[in-house]
C-alpha positions as CSV (number, residue, x, y, z in Angstrom):
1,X,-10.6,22.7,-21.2
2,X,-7.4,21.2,-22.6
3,X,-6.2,17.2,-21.4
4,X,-3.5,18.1,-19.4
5,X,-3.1,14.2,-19.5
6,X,-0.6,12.9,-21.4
7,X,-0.6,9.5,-22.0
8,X,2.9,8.3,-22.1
9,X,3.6,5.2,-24.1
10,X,0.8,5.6,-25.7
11,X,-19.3,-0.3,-6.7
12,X,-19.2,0.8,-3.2
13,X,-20.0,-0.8,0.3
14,X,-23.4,0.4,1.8
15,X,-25.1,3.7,0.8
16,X,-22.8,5.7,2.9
17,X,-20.2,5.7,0.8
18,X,-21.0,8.1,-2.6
19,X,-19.0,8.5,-6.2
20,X,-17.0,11.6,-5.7
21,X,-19.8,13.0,-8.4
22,X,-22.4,12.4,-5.4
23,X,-20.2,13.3,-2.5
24,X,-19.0,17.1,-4.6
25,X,-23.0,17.5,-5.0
26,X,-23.9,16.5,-1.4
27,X,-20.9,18.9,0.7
28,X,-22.0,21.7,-1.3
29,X,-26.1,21.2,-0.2
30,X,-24.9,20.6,3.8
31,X,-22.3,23.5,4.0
32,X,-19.1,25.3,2.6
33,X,-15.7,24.1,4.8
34,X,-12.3,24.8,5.0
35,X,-10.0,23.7,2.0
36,X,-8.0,22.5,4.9
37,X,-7.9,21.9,8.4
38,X,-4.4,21.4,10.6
39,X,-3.9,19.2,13.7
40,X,-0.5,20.4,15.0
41,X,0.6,18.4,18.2
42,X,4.0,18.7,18.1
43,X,4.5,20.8,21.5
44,X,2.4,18.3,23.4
45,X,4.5,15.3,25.5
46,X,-0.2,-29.7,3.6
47,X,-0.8,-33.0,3.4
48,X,2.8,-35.1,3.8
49,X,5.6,-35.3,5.3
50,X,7.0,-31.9,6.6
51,X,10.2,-30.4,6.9
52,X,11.2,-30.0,10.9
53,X,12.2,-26.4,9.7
54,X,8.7,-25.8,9.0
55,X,6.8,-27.7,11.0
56,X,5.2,-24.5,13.1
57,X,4.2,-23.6,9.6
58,X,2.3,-26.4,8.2
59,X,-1.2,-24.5,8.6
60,X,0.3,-21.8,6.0
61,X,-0.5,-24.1,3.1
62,X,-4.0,-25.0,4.6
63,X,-4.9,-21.3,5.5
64,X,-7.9,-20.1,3.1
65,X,-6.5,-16.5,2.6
66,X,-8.8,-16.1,-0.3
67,X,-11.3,-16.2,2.0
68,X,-10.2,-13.1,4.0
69,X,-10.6,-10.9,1.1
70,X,-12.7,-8.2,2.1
71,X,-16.1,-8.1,-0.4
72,X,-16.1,-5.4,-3.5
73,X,-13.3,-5.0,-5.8
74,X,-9.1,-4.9,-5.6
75,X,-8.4,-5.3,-1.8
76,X,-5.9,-3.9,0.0
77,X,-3.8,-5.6,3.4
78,X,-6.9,-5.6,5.8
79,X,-7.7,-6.0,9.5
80,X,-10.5,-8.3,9.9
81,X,-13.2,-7.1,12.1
82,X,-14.3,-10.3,13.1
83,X,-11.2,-11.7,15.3
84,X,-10.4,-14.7,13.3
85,X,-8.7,-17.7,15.6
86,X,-5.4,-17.4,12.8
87,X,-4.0,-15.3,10.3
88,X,-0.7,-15.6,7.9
89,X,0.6,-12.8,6.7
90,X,3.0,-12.2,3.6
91,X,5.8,-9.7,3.5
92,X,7.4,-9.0,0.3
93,X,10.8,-9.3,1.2
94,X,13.7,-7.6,1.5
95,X,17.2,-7.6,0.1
96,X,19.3,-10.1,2.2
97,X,22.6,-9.6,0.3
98,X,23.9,-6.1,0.9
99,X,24.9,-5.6,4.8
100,X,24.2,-1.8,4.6
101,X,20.3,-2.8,4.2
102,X,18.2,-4.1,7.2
103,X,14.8,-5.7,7.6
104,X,12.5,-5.8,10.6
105,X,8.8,-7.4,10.6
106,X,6.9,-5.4,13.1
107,X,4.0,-7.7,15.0
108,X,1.4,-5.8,16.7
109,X,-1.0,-7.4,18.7
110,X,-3.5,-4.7,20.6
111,X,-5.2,-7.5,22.6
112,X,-5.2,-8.4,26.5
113,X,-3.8,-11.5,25.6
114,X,-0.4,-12.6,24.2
115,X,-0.4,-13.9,20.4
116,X,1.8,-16.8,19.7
117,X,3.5,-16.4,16.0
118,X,5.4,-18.6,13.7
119,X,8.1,-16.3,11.0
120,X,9.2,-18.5,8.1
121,X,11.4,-17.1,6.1
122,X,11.9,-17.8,2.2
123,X,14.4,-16.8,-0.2
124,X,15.0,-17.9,-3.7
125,X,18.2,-20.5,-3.1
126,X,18.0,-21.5,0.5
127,X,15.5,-23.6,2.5
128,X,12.8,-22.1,4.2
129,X,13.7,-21.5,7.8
130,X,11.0,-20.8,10.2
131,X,10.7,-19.6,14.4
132,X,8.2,-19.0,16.9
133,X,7.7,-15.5,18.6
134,X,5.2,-14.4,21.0
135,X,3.9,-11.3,21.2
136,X,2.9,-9.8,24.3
137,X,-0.2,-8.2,24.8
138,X,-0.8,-4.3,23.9
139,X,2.2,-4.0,22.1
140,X,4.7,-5.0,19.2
141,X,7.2,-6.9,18.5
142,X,9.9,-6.3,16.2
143,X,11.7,-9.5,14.4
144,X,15.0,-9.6,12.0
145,X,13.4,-9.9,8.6
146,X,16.8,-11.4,7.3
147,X,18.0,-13.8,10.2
148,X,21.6,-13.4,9.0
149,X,20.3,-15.7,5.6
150,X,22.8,-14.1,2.9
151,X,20.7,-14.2,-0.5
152,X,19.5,-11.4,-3.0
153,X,15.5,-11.2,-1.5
154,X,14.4,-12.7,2.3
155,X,10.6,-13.2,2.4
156,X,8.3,-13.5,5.6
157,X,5.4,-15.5,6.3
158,X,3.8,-14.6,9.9
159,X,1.3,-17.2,11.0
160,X,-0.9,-15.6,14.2
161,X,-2.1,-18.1,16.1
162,X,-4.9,-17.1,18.7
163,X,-6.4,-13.4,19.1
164,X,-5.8,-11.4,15.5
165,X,-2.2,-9.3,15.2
166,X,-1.4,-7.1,12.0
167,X,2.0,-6.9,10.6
168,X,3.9,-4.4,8.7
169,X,7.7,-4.6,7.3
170,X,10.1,-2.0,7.2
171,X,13.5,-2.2,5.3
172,X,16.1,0.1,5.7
173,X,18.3,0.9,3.5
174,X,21.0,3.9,2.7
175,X,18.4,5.2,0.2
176,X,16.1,5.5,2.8
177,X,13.7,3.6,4.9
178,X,10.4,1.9,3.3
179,X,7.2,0.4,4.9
180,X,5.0,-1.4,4.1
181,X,2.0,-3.3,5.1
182,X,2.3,-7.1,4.2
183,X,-0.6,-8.9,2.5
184,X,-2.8,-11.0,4.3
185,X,-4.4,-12.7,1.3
186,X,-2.1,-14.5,-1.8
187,X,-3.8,-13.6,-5.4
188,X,-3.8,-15.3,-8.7
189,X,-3.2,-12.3,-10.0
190,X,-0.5,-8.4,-9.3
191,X,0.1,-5.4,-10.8
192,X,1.9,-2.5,-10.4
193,X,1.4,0.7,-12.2
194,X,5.2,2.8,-12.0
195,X,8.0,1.4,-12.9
196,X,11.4,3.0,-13.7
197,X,14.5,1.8,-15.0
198,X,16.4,5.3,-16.1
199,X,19.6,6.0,-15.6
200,X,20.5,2.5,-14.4
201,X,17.8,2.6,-11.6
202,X,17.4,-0.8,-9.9
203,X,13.6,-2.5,-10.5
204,X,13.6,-5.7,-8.9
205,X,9.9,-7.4,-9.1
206,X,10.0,-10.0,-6.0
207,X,7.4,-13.2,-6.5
208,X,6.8,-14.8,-3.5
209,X,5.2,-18.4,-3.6
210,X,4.8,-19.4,0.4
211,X,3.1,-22.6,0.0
212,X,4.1,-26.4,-0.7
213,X,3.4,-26.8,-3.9
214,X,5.2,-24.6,-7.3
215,X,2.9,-21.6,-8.4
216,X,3.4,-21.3,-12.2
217,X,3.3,-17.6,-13.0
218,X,2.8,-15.3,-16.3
219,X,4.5,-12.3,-16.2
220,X,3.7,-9.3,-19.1
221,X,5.1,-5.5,-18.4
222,X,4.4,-2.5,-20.5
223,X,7.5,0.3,-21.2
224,X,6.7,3.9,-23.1
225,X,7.2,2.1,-26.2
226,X,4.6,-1.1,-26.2
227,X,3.5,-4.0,-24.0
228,X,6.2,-7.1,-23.9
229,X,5.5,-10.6,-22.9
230,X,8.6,-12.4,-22.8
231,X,8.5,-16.0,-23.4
232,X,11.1,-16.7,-20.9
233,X,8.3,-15.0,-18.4
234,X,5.8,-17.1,-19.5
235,X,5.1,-20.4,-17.5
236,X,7.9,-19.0,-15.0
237,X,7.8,-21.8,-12.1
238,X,8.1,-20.2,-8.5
239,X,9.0,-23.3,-6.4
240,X,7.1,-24.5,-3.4
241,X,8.2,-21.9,-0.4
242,X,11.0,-20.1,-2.8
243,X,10.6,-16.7,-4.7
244,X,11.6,-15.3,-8.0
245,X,13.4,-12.3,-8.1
246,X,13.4,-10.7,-11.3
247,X,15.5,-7.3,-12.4
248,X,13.6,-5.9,-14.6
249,X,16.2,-4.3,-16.6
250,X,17.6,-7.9,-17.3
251,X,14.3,-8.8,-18.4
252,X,14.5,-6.5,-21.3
253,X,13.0,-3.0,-19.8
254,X,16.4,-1.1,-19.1
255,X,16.2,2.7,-19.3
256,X,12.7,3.1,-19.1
257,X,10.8,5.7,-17.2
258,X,7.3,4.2,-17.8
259,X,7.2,0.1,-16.8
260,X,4.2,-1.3,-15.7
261,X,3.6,-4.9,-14.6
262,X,1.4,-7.4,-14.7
263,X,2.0,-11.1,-12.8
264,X,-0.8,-13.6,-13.5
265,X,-1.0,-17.4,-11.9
266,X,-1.9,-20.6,-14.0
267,X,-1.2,-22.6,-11.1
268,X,-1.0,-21.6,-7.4
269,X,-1.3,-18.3,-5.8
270,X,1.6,-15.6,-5.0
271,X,2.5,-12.3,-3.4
272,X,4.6,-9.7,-5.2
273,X,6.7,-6.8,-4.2
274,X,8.9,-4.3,-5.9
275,X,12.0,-3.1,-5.1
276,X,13.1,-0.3,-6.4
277,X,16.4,2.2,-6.3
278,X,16.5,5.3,-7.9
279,X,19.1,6.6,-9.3
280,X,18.8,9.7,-10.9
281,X,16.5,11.2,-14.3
282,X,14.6,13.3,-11.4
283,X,14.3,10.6,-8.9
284,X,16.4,9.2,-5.5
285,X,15.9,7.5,-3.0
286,X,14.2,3.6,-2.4
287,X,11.1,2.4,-2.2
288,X,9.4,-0.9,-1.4
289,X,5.8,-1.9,-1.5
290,X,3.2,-4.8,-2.6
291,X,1.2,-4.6,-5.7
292,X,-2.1,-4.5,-6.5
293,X,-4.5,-7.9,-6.2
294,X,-6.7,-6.7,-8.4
295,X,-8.6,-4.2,-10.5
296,X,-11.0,-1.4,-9.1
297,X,-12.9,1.1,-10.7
298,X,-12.2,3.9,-8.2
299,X,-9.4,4.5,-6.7
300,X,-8.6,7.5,-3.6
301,X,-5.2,8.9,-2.8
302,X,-5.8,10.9,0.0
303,X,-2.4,13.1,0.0
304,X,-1.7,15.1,-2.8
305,X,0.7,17.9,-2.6
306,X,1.4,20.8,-4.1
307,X,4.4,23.3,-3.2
308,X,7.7,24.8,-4.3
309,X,10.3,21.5,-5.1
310,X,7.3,19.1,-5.1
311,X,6.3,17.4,-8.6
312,X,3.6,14.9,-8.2
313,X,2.2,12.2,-11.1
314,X,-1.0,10.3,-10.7
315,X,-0.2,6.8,-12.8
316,X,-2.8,5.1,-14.5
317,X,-2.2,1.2,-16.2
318,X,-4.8,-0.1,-17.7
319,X,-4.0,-4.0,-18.2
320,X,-7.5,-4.4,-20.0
321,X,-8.1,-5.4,-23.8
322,X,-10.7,-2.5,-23.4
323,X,-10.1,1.5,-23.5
324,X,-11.7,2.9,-20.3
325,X,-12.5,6.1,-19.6
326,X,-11.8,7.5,-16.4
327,X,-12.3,10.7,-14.1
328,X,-9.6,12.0,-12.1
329,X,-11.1,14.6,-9.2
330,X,-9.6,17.0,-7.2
331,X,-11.1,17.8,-3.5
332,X,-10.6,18.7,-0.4
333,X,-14.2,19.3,0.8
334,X,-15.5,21.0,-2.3
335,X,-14.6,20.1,-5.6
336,X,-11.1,21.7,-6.8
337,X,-12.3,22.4,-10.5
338,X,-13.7,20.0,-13.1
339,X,-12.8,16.3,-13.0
340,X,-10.3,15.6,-16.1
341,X,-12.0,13.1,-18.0
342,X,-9.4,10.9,-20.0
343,X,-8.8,7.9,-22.1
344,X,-6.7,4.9,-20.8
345,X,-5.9,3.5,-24.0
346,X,-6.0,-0.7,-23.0
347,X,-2.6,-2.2,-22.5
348,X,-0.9,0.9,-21.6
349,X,0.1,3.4,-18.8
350,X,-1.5,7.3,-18.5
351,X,0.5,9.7,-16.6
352,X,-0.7,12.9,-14.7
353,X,1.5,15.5,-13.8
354,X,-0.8,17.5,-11.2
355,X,1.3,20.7,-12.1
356,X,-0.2,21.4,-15.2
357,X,-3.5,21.4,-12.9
358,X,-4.7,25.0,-12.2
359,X,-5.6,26.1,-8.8
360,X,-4.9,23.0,-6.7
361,X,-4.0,24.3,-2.8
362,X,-1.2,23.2,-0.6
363,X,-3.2,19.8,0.5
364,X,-5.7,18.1,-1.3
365,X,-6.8,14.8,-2.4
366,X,-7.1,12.5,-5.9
367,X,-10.3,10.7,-6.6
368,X,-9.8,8.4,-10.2
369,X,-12.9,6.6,-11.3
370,X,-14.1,4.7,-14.4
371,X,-17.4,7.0,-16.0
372,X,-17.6,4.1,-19.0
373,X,-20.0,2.0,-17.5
374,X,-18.8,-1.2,-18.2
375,X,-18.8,-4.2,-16.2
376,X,-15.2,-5.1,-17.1
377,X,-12.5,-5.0,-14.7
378,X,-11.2,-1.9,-13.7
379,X,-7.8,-0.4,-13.6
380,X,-4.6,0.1,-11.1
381,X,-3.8,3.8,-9.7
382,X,-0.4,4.9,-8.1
383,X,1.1,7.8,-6.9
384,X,4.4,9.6,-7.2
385,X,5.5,12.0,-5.2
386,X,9.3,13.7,-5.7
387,X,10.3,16.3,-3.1
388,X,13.4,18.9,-4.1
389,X,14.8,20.1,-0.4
390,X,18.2,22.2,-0.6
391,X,19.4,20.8,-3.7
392,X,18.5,16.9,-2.5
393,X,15.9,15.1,-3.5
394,X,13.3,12.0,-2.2
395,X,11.0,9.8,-4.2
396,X,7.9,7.9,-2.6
397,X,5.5,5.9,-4.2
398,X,2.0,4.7,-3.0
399,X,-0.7,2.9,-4.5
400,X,-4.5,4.2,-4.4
401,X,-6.8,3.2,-1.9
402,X,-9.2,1.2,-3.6
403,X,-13.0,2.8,-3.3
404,X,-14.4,-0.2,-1.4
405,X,-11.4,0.0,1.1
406,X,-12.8,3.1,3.3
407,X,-13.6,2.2,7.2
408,X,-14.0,3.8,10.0
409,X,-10.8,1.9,11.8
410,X,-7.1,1.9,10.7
411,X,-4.5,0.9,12.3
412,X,-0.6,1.2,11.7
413,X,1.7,-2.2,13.4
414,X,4.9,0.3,13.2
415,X,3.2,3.8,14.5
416,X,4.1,7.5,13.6
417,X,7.2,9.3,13.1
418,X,7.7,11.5,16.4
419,X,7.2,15.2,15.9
420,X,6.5,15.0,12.0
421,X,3.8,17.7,11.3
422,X,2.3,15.7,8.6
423,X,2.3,12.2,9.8
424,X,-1.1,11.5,9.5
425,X,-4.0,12.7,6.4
426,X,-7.2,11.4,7.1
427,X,-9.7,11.8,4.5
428,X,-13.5,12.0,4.9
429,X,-15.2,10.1,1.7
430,X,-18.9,11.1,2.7
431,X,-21.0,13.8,2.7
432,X,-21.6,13.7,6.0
433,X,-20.2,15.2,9.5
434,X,-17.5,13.2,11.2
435,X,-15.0,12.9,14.1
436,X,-12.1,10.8,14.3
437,X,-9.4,10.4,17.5
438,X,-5.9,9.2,16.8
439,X,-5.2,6.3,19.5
440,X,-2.2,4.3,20.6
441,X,-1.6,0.8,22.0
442,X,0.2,0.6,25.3
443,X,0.1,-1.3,28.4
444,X,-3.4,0.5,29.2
445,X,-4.5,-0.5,26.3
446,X,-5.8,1.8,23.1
447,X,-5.4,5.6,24.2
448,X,-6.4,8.5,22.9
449,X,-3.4,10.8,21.9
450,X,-3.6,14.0,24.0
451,X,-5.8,17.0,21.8
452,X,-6.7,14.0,19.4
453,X,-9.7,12.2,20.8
454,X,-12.4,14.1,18.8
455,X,-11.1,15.7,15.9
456,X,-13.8,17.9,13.3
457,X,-13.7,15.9,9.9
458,X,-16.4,18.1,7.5
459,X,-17.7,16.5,4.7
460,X,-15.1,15.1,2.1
461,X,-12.6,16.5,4.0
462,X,-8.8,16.5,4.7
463,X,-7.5,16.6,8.1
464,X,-3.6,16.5,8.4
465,X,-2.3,15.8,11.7
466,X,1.2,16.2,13.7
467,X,2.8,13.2,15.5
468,X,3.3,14.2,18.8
469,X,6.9,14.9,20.0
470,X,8.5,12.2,21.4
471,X,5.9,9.6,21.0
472,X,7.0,6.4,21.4
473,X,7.2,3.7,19.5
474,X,3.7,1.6,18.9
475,X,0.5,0.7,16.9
476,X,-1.3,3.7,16.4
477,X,-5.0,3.3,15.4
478,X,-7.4,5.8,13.8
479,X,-11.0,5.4,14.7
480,X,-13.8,7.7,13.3
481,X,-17.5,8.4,13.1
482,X,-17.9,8.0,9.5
483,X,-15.9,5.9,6.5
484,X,-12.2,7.4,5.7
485,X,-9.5,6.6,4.4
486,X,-5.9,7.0,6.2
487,X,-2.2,7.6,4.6
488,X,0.5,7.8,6.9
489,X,4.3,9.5,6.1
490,X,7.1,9.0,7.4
491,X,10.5,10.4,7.5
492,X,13.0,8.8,5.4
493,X,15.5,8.5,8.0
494,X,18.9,10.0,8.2
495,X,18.4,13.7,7.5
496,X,17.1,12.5,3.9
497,X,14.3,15.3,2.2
498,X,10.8,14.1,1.5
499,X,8.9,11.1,3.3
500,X,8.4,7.7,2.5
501,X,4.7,6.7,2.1
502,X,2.4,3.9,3.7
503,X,-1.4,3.6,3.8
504,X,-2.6,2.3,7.3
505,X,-4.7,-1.2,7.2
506,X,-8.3,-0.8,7.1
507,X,-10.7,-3.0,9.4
508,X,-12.6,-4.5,6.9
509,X,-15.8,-7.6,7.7
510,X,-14.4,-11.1,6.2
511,X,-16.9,-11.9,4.1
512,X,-19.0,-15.1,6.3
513,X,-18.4,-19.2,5.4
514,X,-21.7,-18.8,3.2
515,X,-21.1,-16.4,1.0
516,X,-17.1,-18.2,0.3
């Protein structure tokens, strides 16, 4: 078979969860399924002094968010199954100098008890600012991510105090509305896999330091060309509860349609984001999301697409010194063809455009996995998805689930889109029989959507499912029988074509005081 695979610019928790080698091997012994199955609902109804500013915020500094990293490799924003008495947040900001864009942190707290929060926000040339919110119980609270502060990025911290919350940030802006989850852990280490600079796009890499002492930071990127490492990105200081913002085209990457990124820490720990605007070279539209903390040697994207005006890419960066080789699987209860087994040459970005991939159906989903053996660290796996509708067209981007990320409970701060009749794919990554109910958090507490509190999920599966019309606005959690893994999208707002992209938060175990 020829490597459709272009390369442009030239370990898993408990025996339940299988390689997608195993998991193929596995459906096919327990029974044949449906290549898809459809849930359609939309008929039914520090030590020191401290600032005063910050003074609700001093535990931020203290808080060990390394800690709350879920075990196995590359973890994603989480929900931590065991309740912990205080959690911070970090949302990766949003642009606070434009008045057509808005921000909003959403603050979900699904227990019988109200959560008091404290939201500091940080920007890159004004002093933090921080105030105190409480959340009531079974239900969430939506907070201005800006607070009127005029400056190009506004960054949130959310400190939870009392039972555990989740939080999520949406901006909107006239490209269209972006979510995204916001980390609940800092990292010495980011990356981010597309890029794009073409035709003038905007690619703004946001580096959030939240803490009281400067984070010193290392930032290398890699275009079609080569990889770059800027010396005036090298030993970049990020000052204590400030952010660098840095356009990426200014940094020497303008009119590129491959630009990876890699941020590493000497000193401190960070959170980044990326901004970006597209403007054209077969993307629009706007996009916001966190990078990856880390390296994993499997990766699942549980929505791919394939359909008239729809052109999909599966990005691969390998930051490694190291060529890997790595598998990229099709399935959607069976195996959809042969894996493509490729090269990621080390240093640089491999680019999969699913059309030149025979016989995918409508709905399916990508499993990319390492198949070298090595113990080295693994690599970073995004999605793009561009939709064409009546001569307009949307760009999302979404990063991999990481193969150690599956659960049996998601949840979502900022809910559904009413009436969307894909707003939900949940994917089944075992071989074995599952049910799943879609729930939401109101003043009765969590409750099963009507026609969605037992839905079949066969082996390896995908399930898409339809928002109810007129749901209202509210957490929405995802429980099932068996480990999945849950993408949410949403509608782009305004009449714009395709969706905007968001994984929901896993509920992952905090690893326990011993093993820190």
């Amino acid at each position: 078979m020829s490597d459709p695979m272009g390369e442009r610019g030239a370990g898993h928790r408990g025996a339940e969860h299988l390689t997608v080698r195993q998991l193929v091997v596995a459906v096919a012994c327990l029974a044949a399924v449906a290549s898809l199955v459809s849930v359609d609902r939309r008929g039914a109804g520090g030590a020191g002094a401290v600032d005063p500013l910050l003074e609700g915020v001093a535990t931020v500094e203290e808080l060990p968010d390394g800690a709350a990293s879920p075990p196995g490799e590359a973890p994603l924003p989480f929900v931590s199954s065991a309740a912990p008495l205080s959690t911070a947040w970090f949302c990766p900001g949003v642009p606070g100098d434009d008045p057509r864009i808005t921000g909003t942190v959403v603050i979900a707290n699904p227990t019988d008890a109200d959560l008091a929060a404290t939201v500091t926000r940080i920007t890159p040339d004004v002093a933090a600012t921080a105030i105190s919110v409480v959340v009531p119980a079974r239900s969430t609270l939506d907070v201005d991510a800006g607070g009127g502060i005029k400056s190009p990025f506004v960054a949130n911290v959310v400190e939870i105090s009392g039972p555990a919350g989740s939080v999520e940030q949406v901006t909107s802006h006239p490209a269209g509305i972006a979510t995204v989850a916001c980390a609940n852990r800092t990292s010495d280490e980011w990356y981010f896999a597309d890029g794009f600079t073409s035709v003038d796009s905007i690619d703004d890499v946001v580096v959030v330091n939240p803490f009281a002492d400067a984070s010193v930071v290392d930032v290398e990127f890699v275009t079609r060309e080569s990889g770059r490492r800027p010396s005036n990105l090298q030993g970049l200081v990020v000052g204590p509860r400030s952010l660098v913002v840095l356009d990426m085209a200014d940094q020497g990457a303008r009119n590129e349609p491959i630009l990876a990124v890699s941020i590493r820490t000497s000193a401190g720990r960070v959170v980044a984001g990326r901004s970006q605007h597209y403007l054209g070279d077969g993307r629009l539209g706007y996009t916001m999301r966190l990078g990856s903390p880390g390296l994993a040697r499997e990766w699942w994207i549980p929505d791919g697409e394939r359909g008239e005006g729809i052109a999909e890419e599966i990005v691969i960066f390998n930051p490694g010194q190291d060529e890997r080789t790595v598998s990229v699987a099709f399935v959607n209860g069976q195996a959809l063809g042969e894996p493509f087994v490729v090269a990621a040459p080390a240093g640089r970005v491999t680019v999969l455009d699913t059309d030149v991939v025979p016989g995918l159906p409508g709905r399916y989903a990508v499993n990319v996995s390492l198949t070298d053996g090595s113990d080295e660290p693994g690599v970073v796996v995004e999605q793009v998805v561009t939709r064409r509708v009546d001569g307009r067209t949307g760009t999302s981007i979404v990063a991999g689930a990481p193969g150690d990320s599956s659960s049996s409970t998601w949840s979502a701060p900022s809910g559904l889109t009413p009436g969307l009749s894909d707003a939900l794919l949940v994917l089944n990554v075992t071989p074995l029989e599952a049910t799943f109910s879609v729930e939401q958090v109101g003043p009765a507490g969590s409750v099963a959507l009507g026609g969605l509190e037992s839905v079949a999920l066969p082996p390896g599966a995908l399930v898409v499912v339809a928002a109810p019309a007129g749901l209202p606005a509210g957490e929405v959690v995802v429980r099932a029988t068996q480990p999945v893994v849950v993408q949410r999208l949403l509608t782009r707002g305004d009449g714009m074509p395709g969706r905007a992209a968001a994984l929901m938060l896993p509920h992952l175990p905090t690893p326990s005081a011993a093993a820190q």
